[in-house]
N, C-alpha and C positions, 0 to 999 in steps of 0.2 A: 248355615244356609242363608241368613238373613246379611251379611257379609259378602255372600256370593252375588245375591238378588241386585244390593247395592250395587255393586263393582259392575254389574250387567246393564245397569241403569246407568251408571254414568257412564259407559264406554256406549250406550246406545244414543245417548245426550251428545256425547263426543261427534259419534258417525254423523249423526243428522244432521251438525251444525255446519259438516264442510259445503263447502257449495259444488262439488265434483256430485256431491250424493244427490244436491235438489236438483242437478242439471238432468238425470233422468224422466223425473215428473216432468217437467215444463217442456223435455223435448217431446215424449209422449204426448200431451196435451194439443202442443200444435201439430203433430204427426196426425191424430185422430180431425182434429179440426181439418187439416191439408187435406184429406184422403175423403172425406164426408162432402166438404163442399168441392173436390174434383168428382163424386162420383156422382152427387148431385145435378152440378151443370155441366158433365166433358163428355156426358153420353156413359157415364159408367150404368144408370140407373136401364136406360134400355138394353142392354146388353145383357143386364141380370134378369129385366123383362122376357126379353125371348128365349133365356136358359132353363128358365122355369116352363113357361109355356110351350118347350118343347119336351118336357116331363109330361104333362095333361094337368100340369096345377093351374091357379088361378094367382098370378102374380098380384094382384091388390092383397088377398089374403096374406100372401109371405112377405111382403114388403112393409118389413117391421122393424122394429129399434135392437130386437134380440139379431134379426138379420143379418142389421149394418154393424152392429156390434160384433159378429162374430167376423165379417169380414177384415172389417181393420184390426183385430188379435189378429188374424193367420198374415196378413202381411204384415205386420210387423213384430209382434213379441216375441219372435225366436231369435230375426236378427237382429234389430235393436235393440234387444232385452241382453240380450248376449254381449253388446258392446259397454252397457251401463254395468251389468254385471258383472264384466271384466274389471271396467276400472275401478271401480269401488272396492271389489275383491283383492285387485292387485296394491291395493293400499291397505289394506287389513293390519299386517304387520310391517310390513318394507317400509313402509312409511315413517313410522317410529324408530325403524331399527336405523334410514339414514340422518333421522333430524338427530338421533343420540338418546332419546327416549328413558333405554332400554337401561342405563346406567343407573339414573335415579331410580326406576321403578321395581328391578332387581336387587335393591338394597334393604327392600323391605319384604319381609317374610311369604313370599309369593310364589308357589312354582311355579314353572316356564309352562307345565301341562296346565296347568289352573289358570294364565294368563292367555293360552292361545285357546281354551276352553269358551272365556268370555267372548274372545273376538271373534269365535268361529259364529257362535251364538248370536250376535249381534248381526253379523252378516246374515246369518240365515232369517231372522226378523227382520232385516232390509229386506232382502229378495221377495219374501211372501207381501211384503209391503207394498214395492214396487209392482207385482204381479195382480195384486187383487186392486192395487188403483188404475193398473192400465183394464182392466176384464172390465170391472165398476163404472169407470169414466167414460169409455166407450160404449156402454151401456147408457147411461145417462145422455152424453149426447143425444145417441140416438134416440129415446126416449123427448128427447125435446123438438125431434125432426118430427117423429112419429107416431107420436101416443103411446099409450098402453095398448097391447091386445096384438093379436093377429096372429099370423102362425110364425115360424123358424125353420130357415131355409139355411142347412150346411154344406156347404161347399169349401172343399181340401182338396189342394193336389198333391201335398206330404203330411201324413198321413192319405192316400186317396178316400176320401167322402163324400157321400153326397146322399143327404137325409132330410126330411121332413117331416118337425112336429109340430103340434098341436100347442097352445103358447104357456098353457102350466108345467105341460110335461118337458118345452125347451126352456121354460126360466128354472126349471129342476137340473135338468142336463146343464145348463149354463153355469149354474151355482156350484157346479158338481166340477164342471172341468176347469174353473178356478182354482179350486183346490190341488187335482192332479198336476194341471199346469206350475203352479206354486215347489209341489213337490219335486218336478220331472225340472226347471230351472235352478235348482237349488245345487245340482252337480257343475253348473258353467259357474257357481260363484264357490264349491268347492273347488276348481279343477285352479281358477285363480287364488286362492287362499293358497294353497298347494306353491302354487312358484314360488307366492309375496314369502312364504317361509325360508325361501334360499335367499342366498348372501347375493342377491342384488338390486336393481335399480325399482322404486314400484311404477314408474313408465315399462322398464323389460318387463316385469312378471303380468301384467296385463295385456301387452301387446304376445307374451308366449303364450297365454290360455286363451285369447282371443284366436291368435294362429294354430293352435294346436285345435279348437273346435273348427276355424272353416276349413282344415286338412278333413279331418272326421266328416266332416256335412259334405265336400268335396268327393272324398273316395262313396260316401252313401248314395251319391247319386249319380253316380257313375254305376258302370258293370264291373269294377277290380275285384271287390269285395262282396260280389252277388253270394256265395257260399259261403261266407265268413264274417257276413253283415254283422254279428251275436256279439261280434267283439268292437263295434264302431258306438261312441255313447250316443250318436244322433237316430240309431236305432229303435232306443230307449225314450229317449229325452222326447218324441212325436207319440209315444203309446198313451200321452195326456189328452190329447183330441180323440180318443174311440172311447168313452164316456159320451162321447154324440150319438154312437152308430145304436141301431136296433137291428138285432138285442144286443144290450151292450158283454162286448168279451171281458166279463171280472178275469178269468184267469190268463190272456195278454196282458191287460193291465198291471196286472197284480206280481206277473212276474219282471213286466218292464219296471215298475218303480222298488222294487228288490232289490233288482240288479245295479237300479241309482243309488239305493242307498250304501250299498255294500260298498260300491264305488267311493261315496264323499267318504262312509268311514276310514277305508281305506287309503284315501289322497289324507286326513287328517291325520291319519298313525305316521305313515310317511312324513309328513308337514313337521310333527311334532318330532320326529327322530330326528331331523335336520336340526330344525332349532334349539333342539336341546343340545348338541353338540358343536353348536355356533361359539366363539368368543364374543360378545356383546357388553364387556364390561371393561376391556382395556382402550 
């Protein structure tokens, strides 16, 4: 086990050092900055003004750092998250498998399942990585816009929401759908793991998990699949934000990120039966 830990360590050392991996942080970073200071001086701020006060709330009150923080996750961490999650994903193995890697590293007493074991591992500690510095850092900003305190005003139009709390009980909720989030993104960096395992390019297997989710998020928000939504993972992958709603649904939740799970195990069994029957040594 302490052999494994190792091998996990260093292939986590390995991930971090590309710079494909930090271009997600630093894109985030100015995405949250872009989006803060348009909403600040483009007229985004009154527009939220009069959305609330057409509720009966008192917008000073919800005009808070939890707010604007949750604003910039919903505009971005599904679709941008989804695009860094690809390519990172789509380099997992492919990567290796075209620089020649896989020659040297197969020479030493290693199975192929215990080698894609680490890398899968590694990706899924990127992703929660990536997920809780964009939820964290968007908070922080905001937090420097607007203090501590005040209440939490949710607004979703996938998932549809629209909730207000009280600011211990939304920095609860907020703490809380990091983590769902975390879990419910962790299928767009299976679903890329998955291709990177086939014998091709890791530009194709990113750009095919990245196409094969906006296909899924496409038919989801259309009418094709109104009756047969259950089999679309963009279904799934949004039951992270109702951790917001009061009272919150545990059993939507609890069976959307089931059905994630079942999902990556299953793209890994898959992943692994390919690669195990790849030639990578001639």
């Amino acid at each position: 086990m302490t052999v494994f830990f190792r091998q996990w360590s260093a292939e986590m050392r390995k991930l971090l050092a590309r710079k494909r991996t930090l271009m997600g942080f630093v894109a985030f970073l100015l995405l949250e900055a872009a989006i803060l200071v348009l909403f600040k001086f483009m007229g985004g701020e009154k527009r939220l003004a009069w959305f609330i006060e057409r509720q009966g709330q008192q917008f000073g009150h919800y005009d808070s750092a939890l707010t604007l923080a949750m604003i910039v996750i919903g505009l971005s961490i599904l679709l941008l998250g989804s695009i860094y999650l690809a390519l990172v994903g789509g380099d997992m193995v492919a990567k290796e498998s075209e620089d020649g890697h896989y020659r040297l590293l197969l020479i030493r007493p290693i199975s192929r399942l215990r080698l894609l074991a680490v890398k899968y591992l590694s990706l899924a500690a990127y992703t929660v990585l990536l997920v809780q510095f964009i939820c964290w850092s968007s908070l922080v900003l905001g937090l420097l816009l607007k203090g501590w305190g005040g209440g939490f005003f949710v607004f979703m139009r996938d998932p549809p929401l629209m909730e207000f709390h009280d600011w211990n009980a939304g920095l609860w909720r907020f703490a809380l759908s990091t983590l769902t989030s975390s879990l419910a993104l962790l299928t767009l960096s299976s679903l890329a793991f998955f291709f990177s395992c086939l014998p091709i390019k890791p530009a194709a297997a990113s750009v095919a998990a990245l196409t094969y989710f906006l296909i899924d998020r496409i038919l989801m928000e259309s009418s094709f699949m109104e009756n047969h939504d259950d089999f679309l993972l963009s279904k799934h992958i949004v039951s992270w934000a109702f951790v917001l709603r009061d009272p919150v649904p545990w059993a939507w939740i609890g069976r959307g990120l089931v059905t994630l799970m079942a999902v990556n195990a299953s793209l890994f069994v898959l992943g692994h039966a390919v690669f195990a029957n790849r030639d990578l040594k001639s």
